[in-house]
C-alpha positions in Angstrom: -9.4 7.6 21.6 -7.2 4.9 19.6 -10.6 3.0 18.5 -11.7 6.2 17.3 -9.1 7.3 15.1 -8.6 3.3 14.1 -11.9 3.6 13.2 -12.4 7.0 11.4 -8.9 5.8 9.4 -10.4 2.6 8.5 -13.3 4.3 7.1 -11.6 7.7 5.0 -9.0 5.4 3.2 -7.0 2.9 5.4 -9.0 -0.4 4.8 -7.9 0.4 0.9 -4.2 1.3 1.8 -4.6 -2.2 3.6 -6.3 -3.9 0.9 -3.6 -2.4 -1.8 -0.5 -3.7 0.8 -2.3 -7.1 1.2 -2.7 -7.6 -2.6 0.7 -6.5 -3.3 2.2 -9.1 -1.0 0.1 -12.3 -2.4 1.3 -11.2 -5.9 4.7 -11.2 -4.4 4.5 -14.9 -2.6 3.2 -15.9 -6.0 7.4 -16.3 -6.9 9.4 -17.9 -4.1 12.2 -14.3 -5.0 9.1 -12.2 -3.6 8.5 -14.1 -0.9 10.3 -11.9 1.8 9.1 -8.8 0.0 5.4 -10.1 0.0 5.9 -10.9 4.2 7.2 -7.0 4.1 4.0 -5.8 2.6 1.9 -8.3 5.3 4.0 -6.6 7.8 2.9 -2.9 6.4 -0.6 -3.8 5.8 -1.0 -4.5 9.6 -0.1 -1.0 10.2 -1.8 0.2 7.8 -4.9 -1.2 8.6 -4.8 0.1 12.4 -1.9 2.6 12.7 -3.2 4.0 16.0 -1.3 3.2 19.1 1.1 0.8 17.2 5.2 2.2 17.1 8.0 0.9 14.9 10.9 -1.0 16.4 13.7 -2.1 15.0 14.9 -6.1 16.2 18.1 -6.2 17.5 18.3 -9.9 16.0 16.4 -11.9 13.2 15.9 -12.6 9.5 17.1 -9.6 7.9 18.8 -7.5 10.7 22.4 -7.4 9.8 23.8 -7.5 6.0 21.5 -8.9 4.7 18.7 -7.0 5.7 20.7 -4.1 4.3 20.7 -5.7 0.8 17.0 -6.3 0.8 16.4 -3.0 2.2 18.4 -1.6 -0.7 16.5 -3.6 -3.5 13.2 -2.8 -2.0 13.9 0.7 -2.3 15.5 0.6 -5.7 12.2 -1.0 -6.9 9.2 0.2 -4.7 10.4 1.5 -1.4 11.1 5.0 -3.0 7.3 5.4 -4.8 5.6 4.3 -1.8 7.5 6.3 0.2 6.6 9.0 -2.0 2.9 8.5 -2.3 2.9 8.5 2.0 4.5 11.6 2.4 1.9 13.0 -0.4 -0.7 11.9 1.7 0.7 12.9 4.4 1.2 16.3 3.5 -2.3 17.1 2.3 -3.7 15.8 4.9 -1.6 18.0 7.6 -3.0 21.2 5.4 -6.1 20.9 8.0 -6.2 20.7 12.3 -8.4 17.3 11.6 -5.9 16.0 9.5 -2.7 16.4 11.5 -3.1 12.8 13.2 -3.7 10.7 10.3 -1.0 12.4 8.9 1.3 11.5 11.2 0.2 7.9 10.2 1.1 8.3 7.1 4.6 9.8 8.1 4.9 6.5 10.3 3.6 4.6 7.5 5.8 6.4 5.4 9.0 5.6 7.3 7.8 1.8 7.4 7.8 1.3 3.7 11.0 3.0 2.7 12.8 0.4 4.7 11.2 -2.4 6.3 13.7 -5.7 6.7 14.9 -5.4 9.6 11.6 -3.3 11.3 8.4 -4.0 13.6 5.4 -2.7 14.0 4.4 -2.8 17.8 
């Protein structure tokens, strides 16, 4: 059933959600600032791409877990987080308006979830 759905959201929009994450992060690497950002959209493009049977974790230990991770949470927010966040929950919502729709917009709630605040999160 996961191929199905992995497949049926590649095809109605998730290969461009993945496409838009994935050119977002090489602008980002382009500076060595947006480095960690740009690995943060690598990190959401691979949900993106195939959100079906994948779960976020958080990591108990790692680059950006503690402080730090709270200050790059907190930037990423102030400058993107918020808007993609946004823009998920949109999507999200019109697609939970039909029966058909109710799975892939609980990706885009999980999706939505990921980009608000991703230092310091896994997709597994």
């Amino acid at each position: 059933m996961r191929l199905i759905l992995n497949v049926l959201w590649v095809i109605t929009g998730g290969f461009f959600i993945w496409l838009q994450y994935m050119l977002g992060g090489l602008l980002l690497c382009l500076t060595v600032v947006g480095i960690p950002f740009g690995l943060q959209c690598f990190k959401i493009a691979g949900l993106a791409l195939l959100p079906f049977g994948k779960d976020i974790e958080d990591l108990k230990q790692g680059f950006a877990t503690g402080t730090l991770g709270t200050i790059l949470n907190i930037l990423w927010i102030v400058v993107a987080g918020i808007w993609i966040f946004i823009s998920h929950i949109g999507l999200g919502l019109g697609l939970a308006v039909t029966i058909i729709g109710i799975p892939f917009a609980i990706q885009h709630l999980k999706l939505a979830v990921l980009a608000l605040a991703p230092f310091g999160r896994v997709a597994r």
